[in-house]
Structure formats: C-alpha cells, structure tokens
C-alpha positions as CSV (number, residue, x, y, z in Angstrom):
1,X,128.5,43.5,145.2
2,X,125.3,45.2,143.4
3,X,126.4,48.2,142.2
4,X,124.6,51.5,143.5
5,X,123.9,53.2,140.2
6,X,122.6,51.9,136.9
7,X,125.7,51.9,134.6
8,X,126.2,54.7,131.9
9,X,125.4,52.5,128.4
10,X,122.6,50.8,130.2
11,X,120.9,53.9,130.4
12,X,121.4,54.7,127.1
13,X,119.9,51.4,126.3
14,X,116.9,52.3,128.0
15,X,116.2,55.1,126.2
16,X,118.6,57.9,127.6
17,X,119.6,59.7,130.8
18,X,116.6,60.3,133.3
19,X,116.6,64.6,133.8
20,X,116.0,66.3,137.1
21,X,112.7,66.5,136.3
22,X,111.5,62.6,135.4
23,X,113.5,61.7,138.5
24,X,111.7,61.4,142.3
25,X,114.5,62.7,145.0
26,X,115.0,58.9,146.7
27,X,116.9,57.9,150.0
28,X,118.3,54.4,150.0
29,X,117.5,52.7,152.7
30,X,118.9,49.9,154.8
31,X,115.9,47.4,153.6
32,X,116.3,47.8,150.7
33,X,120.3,47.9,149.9
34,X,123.1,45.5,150.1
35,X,123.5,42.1,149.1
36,X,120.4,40.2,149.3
37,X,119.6,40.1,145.5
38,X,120.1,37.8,143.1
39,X,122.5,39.0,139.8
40,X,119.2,37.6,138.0
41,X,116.7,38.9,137.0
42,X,117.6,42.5,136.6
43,X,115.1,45.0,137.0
44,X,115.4,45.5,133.2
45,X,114.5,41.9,133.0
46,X,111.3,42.2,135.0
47,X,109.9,45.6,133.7
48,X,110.4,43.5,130.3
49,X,108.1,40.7,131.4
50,X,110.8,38.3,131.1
51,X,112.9,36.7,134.3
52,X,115.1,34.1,134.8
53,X,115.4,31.8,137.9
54,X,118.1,29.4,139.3
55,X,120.0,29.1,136.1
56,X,116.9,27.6,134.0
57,X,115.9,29.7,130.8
58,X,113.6,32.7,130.9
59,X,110.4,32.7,131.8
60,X,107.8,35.4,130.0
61,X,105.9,36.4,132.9
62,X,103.3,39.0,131.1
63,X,101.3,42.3,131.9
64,X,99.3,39.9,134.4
65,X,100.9,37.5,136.5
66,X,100.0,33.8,136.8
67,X,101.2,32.7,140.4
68,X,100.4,29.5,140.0
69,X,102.9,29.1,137.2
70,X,106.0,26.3,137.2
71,X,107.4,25.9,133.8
72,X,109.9,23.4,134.6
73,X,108.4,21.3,137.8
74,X,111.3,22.3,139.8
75,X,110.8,22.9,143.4
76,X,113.6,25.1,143.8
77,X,112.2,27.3,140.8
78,X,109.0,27.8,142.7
79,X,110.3,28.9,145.8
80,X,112.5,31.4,144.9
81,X,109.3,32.8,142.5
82,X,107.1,32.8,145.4
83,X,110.2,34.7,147.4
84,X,109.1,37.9,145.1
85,X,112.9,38.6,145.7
86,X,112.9,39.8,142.1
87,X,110.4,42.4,142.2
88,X,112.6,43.9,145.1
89,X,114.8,44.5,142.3
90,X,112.8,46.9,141.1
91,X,112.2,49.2,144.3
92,X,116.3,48.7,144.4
93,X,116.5,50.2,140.6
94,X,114.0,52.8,141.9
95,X,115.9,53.8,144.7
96,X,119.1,54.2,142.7
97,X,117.6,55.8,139.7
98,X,114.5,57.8,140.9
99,X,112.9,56.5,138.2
100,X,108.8,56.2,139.6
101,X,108.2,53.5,137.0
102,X,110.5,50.7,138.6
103,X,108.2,51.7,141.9
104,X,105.0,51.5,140.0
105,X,105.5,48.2,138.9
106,X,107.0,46.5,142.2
107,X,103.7,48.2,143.7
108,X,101.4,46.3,141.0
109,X,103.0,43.2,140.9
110,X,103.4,43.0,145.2
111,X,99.6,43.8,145.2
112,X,98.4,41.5,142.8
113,X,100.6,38.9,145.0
114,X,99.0,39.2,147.9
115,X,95.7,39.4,146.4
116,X,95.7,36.0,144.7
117,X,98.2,34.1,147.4
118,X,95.7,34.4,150.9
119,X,97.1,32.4,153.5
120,X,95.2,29.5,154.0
121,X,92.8,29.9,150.6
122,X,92.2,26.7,148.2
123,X,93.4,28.6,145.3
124,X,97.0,29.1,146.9
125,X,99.3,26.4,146.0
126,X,100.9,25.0,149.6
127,X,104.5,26.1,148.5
128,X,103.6,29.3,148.8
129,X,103.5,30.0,152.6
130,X,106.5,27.0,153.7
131,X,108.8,28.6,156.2
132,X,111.6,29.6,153.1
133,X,109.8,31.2,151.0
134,X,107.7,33.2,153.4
135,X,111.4,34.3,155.3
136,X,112.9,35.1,151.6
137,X,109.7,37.2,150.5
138,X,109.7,39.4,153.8
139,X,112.9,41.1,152.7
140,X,111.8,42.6,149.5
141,X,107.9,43.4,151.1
142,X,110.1,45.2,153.6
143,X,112.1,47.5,151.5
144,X,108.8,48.3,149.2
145,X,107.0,49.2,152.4
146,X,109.7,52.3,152.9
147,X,108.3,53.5,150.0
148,X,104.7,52.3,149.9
149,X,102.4,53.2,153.0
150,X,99.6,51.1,152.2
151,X,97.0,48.8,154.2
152,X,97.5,46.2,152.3
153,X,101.4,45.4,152.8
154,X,101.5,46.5,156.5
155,X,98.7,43.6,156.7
156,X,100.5,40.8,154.8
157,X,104.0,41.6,156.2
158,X,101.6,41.2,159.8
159,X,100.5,37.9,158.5
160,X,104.0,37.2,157.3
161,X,105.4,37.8,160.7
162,X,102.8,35.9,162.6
163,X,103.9,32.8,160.8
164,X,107.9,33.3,161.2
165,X,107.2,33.6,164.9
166,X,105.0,30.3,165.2
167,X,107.5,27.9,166.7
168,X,105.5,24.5,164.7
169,X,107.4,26.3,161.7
170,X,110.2,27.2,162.8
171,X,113.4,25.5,161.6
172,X,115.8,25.6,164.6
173,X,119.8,24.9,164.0
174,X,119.2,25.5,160.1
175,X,119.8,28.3,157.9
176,X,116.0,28.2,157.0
177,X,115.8,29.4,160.8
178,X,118.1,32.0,160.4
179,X,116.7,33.3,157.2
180,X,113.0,33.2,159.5
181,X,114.8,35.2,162.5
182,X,116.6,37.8,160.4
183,X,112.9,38.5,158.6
184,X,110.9,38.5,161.6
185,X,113.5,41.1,163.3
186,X,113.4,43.0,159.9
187,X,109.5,43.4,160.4
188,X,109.8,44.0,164.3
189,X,112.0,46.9,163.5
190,X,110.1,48.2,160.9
191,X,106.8,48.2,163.1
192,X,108.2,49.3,166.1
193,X,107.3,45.4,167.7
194,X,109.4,44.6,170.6
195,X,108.0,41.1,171.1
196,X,108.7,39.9,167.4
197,X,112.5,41.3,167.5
198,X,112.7,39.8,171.0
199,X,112.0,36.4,170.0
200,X,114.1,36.6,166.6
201,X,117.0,37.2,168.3
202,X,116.7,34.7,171.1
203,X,116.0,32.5,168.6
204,X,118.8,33.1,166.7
205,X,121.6,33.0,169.3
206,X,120.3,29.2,169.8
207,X,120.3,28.5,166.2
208,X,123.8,29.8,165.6
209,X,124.9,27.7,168.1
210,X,123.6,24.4,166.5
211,X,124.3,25.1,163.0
212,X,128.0,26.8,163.7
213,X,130.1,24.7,166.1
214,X,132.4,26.8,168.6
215,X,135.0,25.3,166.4
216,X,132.9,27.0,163.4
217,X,132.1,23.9,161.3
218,X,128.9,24.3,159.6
219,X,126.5,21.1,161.2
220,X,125.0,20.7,157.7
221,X,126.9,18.9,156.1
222,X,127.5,20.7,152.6
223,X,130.6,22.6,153.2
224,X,129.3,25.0,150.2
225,X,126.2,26.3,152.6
226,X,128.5,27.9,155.2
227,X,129.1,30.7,152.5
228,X,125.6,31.2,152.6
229,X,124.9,31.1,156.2
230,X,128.6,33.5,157.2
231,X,126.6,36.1,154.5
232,X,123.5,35.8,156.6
233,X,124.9,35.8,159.7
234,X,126.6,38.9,158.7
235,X,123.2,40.3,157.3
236,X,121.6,39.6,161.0
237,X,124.3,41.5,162.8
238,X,124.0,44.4,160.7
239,X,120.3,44.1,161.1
240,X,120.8,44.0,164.8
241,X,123.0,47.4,165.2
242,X,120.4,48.9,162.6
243,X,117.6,48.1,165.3
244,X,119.5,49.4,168.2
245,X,120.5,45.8,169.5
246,X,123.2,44.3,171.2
247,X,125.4,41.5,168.8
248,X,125.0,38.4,170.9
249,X,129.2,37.6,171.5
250,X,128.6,33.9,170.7
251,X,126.7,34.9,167.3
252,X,129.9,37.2,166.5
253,X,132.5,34.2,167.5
254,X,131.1,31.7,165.5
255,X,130.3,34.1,162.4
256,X,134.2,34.6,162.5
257,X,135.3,30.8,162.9
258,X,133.1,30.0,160.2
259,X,135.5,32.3,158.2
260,X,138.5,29.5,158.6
261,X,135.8,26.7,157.7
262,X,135.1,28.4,154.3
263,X,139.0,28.8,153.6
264,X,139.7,24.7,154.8
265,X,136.9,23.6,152.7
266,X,138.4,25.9,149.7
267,X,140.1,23.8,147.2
268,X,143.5,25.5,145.5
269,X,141.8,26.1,142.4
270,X,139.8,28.3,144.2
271,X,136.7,26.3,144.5
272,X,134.8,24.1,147.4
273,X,135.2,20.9,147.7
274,X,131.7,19.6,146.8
275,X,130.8,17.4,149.8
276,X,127.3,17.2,150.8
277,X,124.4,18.9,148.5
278,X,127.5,21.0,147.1
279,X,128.3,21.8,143.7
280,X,131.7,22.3,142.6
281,X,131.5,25.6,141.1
282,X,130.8,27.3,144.6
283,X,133.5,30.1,144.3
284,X,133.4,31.9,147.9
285,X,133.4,35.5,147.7
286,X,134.7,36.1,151.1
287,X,137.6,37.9,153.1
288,X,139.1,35.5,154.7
289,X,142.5,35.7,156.2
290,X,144.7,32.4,155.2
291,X,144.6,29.9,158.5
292,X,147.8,29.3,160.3
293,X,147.2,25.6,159.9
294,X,147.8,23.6,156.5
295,X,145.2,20.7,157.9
296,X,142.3,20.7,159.5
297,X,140.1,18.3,161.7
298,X,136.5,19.0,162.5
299,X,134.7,17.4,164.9
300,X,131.5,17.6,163.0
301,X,133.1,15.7,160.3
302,X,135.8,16.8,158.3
303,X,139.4,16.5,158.0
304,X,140.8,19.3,155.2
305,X,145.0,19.5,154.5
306,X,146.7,20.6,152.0
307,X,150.3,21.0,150.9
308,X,150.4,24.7,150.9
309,X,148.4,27.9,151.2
310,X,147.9,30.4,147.7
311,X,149.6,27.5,145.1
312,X,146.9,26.0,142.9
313,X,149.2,23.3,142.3
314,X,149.0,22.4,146.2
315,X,147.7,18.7,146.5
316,X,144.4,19.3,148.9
317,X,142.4,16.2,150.3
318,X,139.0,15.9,152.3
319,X,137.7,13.3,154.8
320,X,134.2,12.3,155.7
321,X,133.0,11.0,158.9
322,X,131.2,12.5,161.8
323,X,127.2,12.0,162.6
324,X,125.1,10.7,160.6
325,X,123.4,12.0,157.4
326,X,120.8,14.6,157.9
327,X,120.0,18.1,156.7
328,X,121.9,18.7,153.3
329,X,124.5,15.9,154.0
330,X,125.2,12.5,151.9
331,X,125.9,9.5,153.0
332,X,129.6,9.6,152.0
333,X,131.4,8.8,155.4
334,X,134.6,7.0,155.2
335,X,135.0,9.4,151.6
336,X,137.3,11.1,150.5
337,X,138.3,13.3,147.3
338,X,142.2,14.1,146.3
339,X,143.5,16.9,144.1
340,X,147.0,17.2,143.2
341,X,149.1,18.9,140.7
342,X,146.5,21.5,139.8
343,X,143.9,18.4,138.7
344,X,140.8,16.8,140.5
345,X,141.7,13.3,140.6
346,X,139.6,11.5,143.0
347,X,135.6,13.4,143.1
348,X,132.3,13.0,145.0
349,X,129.5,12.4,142.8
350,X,128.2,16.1,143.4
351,X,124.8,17.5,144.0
352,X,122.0,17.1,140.9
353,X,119.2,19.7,142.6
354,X,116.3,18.9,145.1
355,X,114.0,17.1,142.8
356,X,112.5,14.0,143.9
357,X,113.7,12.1,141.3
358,X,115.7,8.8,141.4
359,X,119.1,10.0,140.7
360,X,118.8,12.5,143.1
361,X,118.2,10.2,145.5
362,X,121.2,7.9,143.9
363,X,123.8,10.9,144.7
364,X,122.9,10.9,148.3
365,X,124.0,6.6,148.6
366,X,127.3,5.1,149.4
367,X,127.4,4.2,145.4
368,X,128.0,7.8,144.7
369,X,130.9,8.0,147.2
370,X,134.8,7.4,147.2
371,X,133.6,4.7,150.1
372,X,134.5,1.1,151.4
373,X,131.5,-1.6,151.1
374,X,131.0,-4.7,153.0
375,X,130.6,-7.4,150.9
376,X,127.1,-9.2,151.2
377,X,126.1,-7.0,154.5
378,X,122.9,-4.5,154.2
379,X,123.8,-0.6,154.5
380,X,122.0,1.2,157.7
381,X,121.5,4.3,156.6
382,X,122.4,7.8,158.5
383,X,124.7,5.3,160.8
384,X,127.7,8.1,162.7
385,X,131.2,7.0,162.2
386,X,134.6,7.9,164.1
387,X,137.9,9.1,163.8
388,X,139.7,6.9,165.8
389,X,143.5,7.8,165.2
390,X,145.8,10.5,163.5
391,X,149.2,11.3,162.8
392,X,150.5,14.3,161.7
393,X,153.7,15.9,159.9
394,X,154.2,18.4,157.7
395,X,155.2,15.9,154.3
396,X,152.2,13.2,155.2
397,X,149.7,12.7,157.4
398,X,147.4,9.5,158.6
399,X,144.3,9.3,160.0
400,X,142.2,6.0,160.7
401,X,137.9,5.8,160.6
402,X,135.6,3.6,161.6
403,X,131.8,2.8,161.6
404,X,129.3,0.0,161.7
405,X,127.2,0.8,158.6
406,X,127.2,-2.2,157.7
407,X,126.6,-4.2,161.0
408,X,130.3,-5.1,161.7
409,X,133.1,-2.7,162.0
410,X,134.1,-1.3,158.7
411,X,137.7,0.5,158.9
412,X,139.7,2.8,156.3
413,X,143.2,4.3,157.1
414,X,144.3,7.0,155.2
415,X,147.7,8.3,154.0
416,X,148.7,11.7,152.3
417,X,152.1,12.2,151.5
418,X,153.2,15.6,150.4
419,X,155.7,17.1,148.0
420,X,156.2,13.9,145.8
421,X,152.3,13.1,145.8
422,X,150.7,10.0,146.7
423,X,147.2,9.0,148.4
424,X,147.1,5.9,150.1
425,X,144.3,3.7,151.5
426,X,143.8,0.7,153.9
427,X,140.3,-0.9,153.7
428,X,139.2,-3.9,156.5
429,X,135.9,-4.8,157.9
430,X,135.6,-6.8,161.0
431,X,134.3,-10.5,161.4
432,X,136.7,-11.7,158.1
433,X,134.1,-10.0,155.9
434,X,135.3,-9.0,152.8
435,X,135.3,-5.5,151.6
436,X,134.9,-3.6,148.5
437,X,135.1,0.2,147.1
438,X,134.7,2.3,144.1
439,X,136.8,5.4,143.2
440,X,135.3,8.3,141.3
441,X,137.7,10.0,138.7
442,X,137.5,13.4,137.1
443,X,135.3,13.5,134.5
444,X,138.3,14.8,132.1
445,X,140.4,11.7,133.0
446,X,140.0,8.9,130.8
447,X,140.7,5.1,130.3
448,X,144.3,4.4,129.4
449,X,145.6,0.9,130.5
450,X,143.7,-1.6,133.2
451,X,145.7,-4.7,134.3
452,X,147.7,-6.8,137.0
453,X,145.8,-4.5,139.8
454,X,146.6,-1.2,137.7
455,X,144.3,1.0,136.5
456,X,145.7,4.5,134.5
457,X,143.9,7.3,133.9
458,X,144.5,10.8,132.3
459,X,144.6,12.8,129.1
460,X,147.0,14.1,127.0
461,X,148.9,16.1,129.5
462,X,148.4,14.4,132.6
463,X,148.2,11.1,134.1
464,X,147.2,9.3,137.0
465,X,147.8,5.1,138.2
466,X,145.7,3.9,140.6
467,X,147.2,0.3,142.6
468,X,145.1,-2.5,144.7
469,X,146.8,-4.5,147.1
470,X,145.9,-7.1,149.2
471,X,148.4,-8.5,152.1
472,X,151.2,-7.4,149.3
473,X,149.7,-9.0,146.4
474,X,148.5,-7.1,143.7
475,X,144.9,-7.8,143.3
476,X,143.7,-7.4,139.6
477,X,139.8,-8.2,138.1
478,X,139.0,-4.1,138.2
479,X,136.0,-3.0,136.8
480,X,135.8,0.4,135.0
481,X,132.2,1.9,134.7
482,X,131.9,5.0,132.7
483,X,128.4,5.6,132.7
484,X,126.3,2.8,133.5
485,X,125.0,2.2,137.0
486,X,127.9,4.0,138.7
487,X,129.9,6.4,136.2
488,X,128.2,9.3,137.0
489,X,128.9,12.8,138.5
490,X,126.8,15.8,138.8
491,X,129.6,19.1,139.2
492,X,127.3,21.5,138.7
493,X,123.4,22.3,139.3
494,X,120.8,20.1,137.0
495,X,124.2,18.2,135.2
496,X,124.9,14.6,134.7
497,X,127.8,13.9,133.3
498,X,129.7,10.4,132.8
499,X,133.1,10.1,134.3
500,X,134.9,7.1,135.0
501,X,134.3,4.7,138.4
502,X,136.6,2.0,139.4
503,X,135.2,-0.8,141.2
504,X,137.4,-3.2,143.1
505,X,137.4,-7.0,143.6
506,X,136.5,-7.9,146.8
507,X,139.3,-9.0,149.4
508,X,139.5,-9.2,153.1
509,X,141.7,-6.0,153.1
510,X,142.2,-3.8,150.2
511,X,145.2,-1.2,150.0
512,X,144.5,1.2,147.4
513,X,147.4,3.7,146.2
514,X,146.7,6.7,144.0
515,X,149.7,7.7,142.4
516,X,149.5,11.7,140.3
517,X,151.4,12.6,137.5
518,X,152.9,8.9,136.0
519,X,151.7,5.8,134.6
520,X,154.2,3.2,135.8
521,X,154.8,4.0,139.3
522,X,157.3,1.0,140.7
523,X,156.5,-0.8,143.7
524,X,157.4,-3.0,146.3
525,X,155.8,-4.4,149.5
526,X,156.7,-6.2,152.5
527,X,154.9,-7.6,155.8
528,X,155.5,-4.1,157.1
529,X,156.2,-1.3,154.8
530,X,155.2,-0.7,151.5
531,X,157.5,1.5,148.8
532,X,156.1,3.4,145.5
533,X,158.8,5.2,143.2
534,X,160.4,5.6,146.5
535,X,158.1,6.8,149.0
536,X,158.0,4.5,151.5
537,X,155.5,4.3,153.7
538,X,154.3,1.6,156.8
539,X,151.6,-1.0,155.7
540,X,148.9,-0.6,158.1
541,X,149.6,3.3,156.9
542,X,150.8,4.3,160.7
C-alpha cells in the first residue's frame, strides 16, 4: 500500500520540513489515491530527471522530454512510459505534501505530452495510442485534471475517451478491456458523460464474464495475471460506488471466486506457480481466506492440490490441460510442475518478457514444458486437451489427460501420493506410436548419478531420483541437457538461466516416477501394481 505521507527522513533529505506557509491546503481525491502506482519511480525520482521502468536501469529523462525515447528496445518499457503513470506520482506527492512544485512539474511534463503525441500525427510513434497504454495513461490525466482546469487536458482526456469507447479497439474478455472500461467510466464520471459510463459498465459485466469463469478461473492462462485482474476488478467496483452506480452481482461473484483461484494457484513457499506468461516471483498480496479444499480442478485448465494448507513443506503439484493456447497461455498442456519438501523439483520453463525474440517464442513450445511428445508426429499448435478421469483421496490422487496434438491420441495419467512423497506418471499415445518427454529440474538441483533408467539430482542438502519404466522394465539411455537446446528456464523477468532437462528414450509407454528426498529409492513392478520404498501404487496409476 502507498503510504499517504512522505516519510519523516525523506523530507529531511529533501531539504527539510515544508512550513504552513510553502504548503497549498490539498484534498486527496479518489483519482488520484489508492493503489494504482507503481513503487517505481518515486516522485523524488522524477523531479530528479531520473526514472526507472519494469525493473531495467534508470533512465535520465532531462529538463525536456524526448517521447520518442526507448533505451533498451523493449516493448513493455515503452508502454508503461507512454502510460505517464509516473508523472501521476507527482500530483500523488503533491496531494500528500502540498508541495506546488510536484504539481508544477506533472503540469509541464502532461503538457508537453500531449503536445508532441497528436493522435494520428506522423511524428507520434504507433505505440503510443494502442488500447493499453491509452487505458493506463487515463488514470494519472484523471487525477491531474482535479487539480488542473485547463483546455488542454479536458481535450485530450475527450480524445482519450473517444478511443476507449471505439468497439474496433476494444479488447473484450481481457484485462486490457477491463483496464479500457474502468478508464472510460473514470472519464464519464469525471465529465458528467452518462453515455461513456453507460457503455463501460455494460461492457465490463460481459468482459468479466469471459475472462473470470463462474467457477472464478482466470481464462488467460497465466495463473499470475488473476492478481492483477482481482486488484482491478476491485478498482472498478470502487469506481462504480464512487460514480453513484449499481455493482453488477455477477462482477462482485466472480471478483470473489477469483479470490480461491489466487490461493490454489499459490505455491507453499508463498509464491505462484509460474504457468503461462508467469514468473515465479509473483508474490500475491491479497486477503484471501484459506479454501476448504486441499485440491482443485478447473474447468478452464487446471488441476492445483496440495498436501496441506499454511506448511511450506506441503508437496503442491499443477496440471495443464483445458483449451487451447491463446492470450498469455503456453503451450504446456499435459504439464505439470511438483514441489515437495520445501523444494521446486519439477519447473516450467517460465516467462522471458514480450520481446519478439526467438527464445521467447521457445518458452511458449512443448520443448519448454514438463510434456509427453510423439515420436516422429508434427505438433498442431493451440490444439484443446481433456481431462478424461480422476480419483481422489486425501493421501493421493489420479487424474488421466488426453489430446490429439500430435494427430493421434496422446495420453498421460498422473499420480500424487501424499505424506511419504512421490509423483508418478504414465505416458501412451495411440496407433503404437512411441512417445517421449522431458522433465525440467530446479535450477539449484544438480547432476549426481545417471544410469540403469535413474537419473539423481540435488545438492548438498537435498536429493531427488527420477525412474523410467516401460511395461516394468527399467528403460535407461537418458539424456541430461543443462543448457544446450533444452536446459533452460526463465524464473524471473528478462532471466535465462541453465538448469538441468531430462530427456527420455523413446518407448511405447513410458512410466516416469519422481521420488523427493533420497537417491536409491527401491522398486519393484508387476503386470498390475508397481511399489517404490513401499508405496504401492496400481500400474495404469488408477
């Protein structure tokens, strides 16, 4: 939460306390508090000339502002300096502090803005007026115009309004649309325009109910975006009241279900599980109440369970499967990522940035997923799978998926046993093809032993044995990549790291048994059941 007053040795950083006298007499305002900034830039950062976007390094801005700057080609940098969200800042600071400077400047640089950035003119780079960045940028025009009764900004935030309500540009069942409806109600409000808050909200109600499910599964397919799109959901219905409107009830149900998605999708260490365009050091900062249930199946796509509720050291697995890829999704269906005994074991290759580079387009393929191939079949991209069969308990559960990605039935059973750990799983594909699949390991595990169908991974506290069988036989020829064409995993925005991959021999069915916290797991293995250090469990995993 942005705190509401400049703290004590800040100000006496700045060159002392601000008297009675320096100080305007300011009311905060509804545009322009709350939670819509950034922690970066400050406004001490921008009245410095000097701001820092998206996690890259500072950038010096100067006296006069170069609009058409992008220091490090990065799309994502560009929109969210064309979202002007960090001059807001400044009328924020202002508002807080009284200080006339912090207005002064948000007034020059807003004005200069919309100077050189005309809507349609050859000098304005194309970026600048695409549906984000115009719904982003509305919110801090909005709060400056409380304190700034000019021509000028009553015009653009009109031109700004007449482009969130044209329906070629509008993103419907995305939080891009949500982000345009919650702007053009803000400006609706503010102008006293019936028609513009009529249409956001109309809007809205259908868009909630095609990116929130009524079982409140985000349909984007990045777990990591329904934190954004609960906040803004939250931000809308505030807005509403604000503007003397009704909450639509089905905007209000699904704002809350999405509450129990968020805490499913929540790993025990605290963090999301990075499906999709996710990184894995989202950290939600939500009240959420703990859900009754310990798993979790989605009908968009996900199956979430976990041994326990408020233990780190609960083991915690996802599922992928559902329609297919679109919006911020992967094609990682039939996936799957395991943690157990406090540790990421098994990990999806993660989320780079937005670039249009080759390796971004590399973590969105099968290759960068804990996924089943078929050997010598062509992959048919954004293909929907299906989860055909579960079973549940509270030590282990088994579920069974299926698609034809590859042209013939492709199949994976999976099996989660609870309290002594153990992940197991049954690939087939139909037709006697033969199948293949790779396994991702933490990036902190490391290469022990590999032999006899045995691969053991882990570090000086921990370890980890991963088994392949096929019709009981241990199947051995493993490769181990780390680096390469497949050892790669991006945890975190902009990093690429090299971790360790496993890649199978192929066989007409492949049972693969991950196996936390030992090296020399014993096993045994009949037509019809299969036993590691005494968990027994039934072949076909059912």
């Amino acid at each position: 939460m942005r705190r509401l007053a400049i703290p004590l040795a800040l100000m006496l950083a700045l060159g002392g306390l601000v008297s009675p006298a320096q100080a305007d007499k300011v009311a905060r305002t509804e545009e322009c508090q709350g939670d819509w900034l950034p922690a970066t830039p400050t406004a001490s950062d921008v009245m410095d000339g000097e701001i820092s976007l998206v996690g890259l390094p500072p950038y010096k801005l100067g006296k006069k502002i170069n609009w058409g700057a992008s220091p490090y080609d990065n799309r994502s940098w560009e929109f969210v300096f064309q979202s002007l969200r960090w001059m807001g800042a400044l009328v924020v600071e202002y508002e807080n502090s009284g200080e006339r400077r912090y207005l002064d400047r948000a007034t020059e640089i807003a004005k200069d803005w919309v100077a050189n950035n005309k809507h349609g003119a050859r000098t304005t780079k194309p970026y600048v007026w695409q549906d984000h960045p115009v719904s982003l940028r509305t919110q801090p025009l909005l709060c400056l115009s409380k304190h700034v009764n000019e021509s000028w900004l009553k015009e653009s935030l009109a031109e700004h309004a007449k482009l969130l309500s044209d329906p070629r540009l509008y993103k419907k069942g995305h939080n891009h649309g949500i982000d345009q409806d919650i702007a053009l109600m803000g400006i609706g409000c503010r102008y006293g325009r019936k028609n513009w808050t009529d249409l956001a909200v109309k809007r809205l109600t259908e868009t909630v109910k095609l990116d929130v499910d009524s079982q409140g599964a985000l349909m984007e397919q990045a777990p990591r975006y329904a934190v954004y799109v609960n906040s803004r959901l939250r931000v809308a219905m505030a807005n509403l009241k604000a503007c003397d409107r009704k909450v639509p009830a089905e905007i209000a149900k699904r704002t809350d279900a999405l509450n129990d998605f968020v805490a499913h999708a929540t790993m025990p260490n605290g963090y999301m599980v990075p499906l999709g365009d996710g990184s894995a050091e989202t950290e939600p900062k939500m009240d959420v109440k703990t859900p009754k249930q310990k798993v979790r199946t989605y009908r968009a796509g996900y199956v979430f369970g976990r041994t326990a509720w408020d233990d780190r050291n609960s083991a915690y697995y996802s599922l992928r499967y559902g329609p297919g890829m679109k919006f911020h999704g992967h094609e990682d269906h039939l996936g799957v990522t395991y943690y157990a005994k406090g540790r990421d074991i098994l990990v999806d290759g993660g989320f780079h940035s937005y670039e249009k580079s080759a390796y971004r387009y590399w973590t969105l393929s099968p290759e960068a997923h804990n996924v089943p191939t078929v050997v010598g079949a062509r992959f048919k991209p954004r293909t929907a799978s299906k989860l055909t069969a579960t079973k549940y308990g509270d030590d282990r559960q088994s579920f069974k998926l299926t698609d034809q990605a590859y042209g013939v039935s492709r199949t994976r059973s999976v099996l989660v046993n609870h309290g002594d750990d153990l992940m197991a799983v049954l690939d087939t594909a139909s037709g006697g093809k033969k199948i293949q699949n790779v396994w991702r390991f933490d990036p902190s595990l490391k290469l022990i032993s590999k032999s006899g169908g045995k691969v053991v991974l882990g570090d000086d506290k921990f370890k980890v044995t991963l088994l392949q069988l096929s019709s009981c036989d241990p199947v051995g020829g493993q490769r181990v990549e780390r680096g390469g064409k497949l050892g790669w995993v991006s945890p975190t925005y902009l990093s690429k790291k090299q971790t360790n991959v496993v890649i199978s021999p192929s066989a007409k069915s492949l049972l693969t048994v991950i196996v936390p916290n030992t090296d020399s797991p014993k096993v045994s293995c009949s037509a019809s059941k299969v036993t590691v250090d005494g968990i027994t469990f039934p072949a076909d995993l059912f």
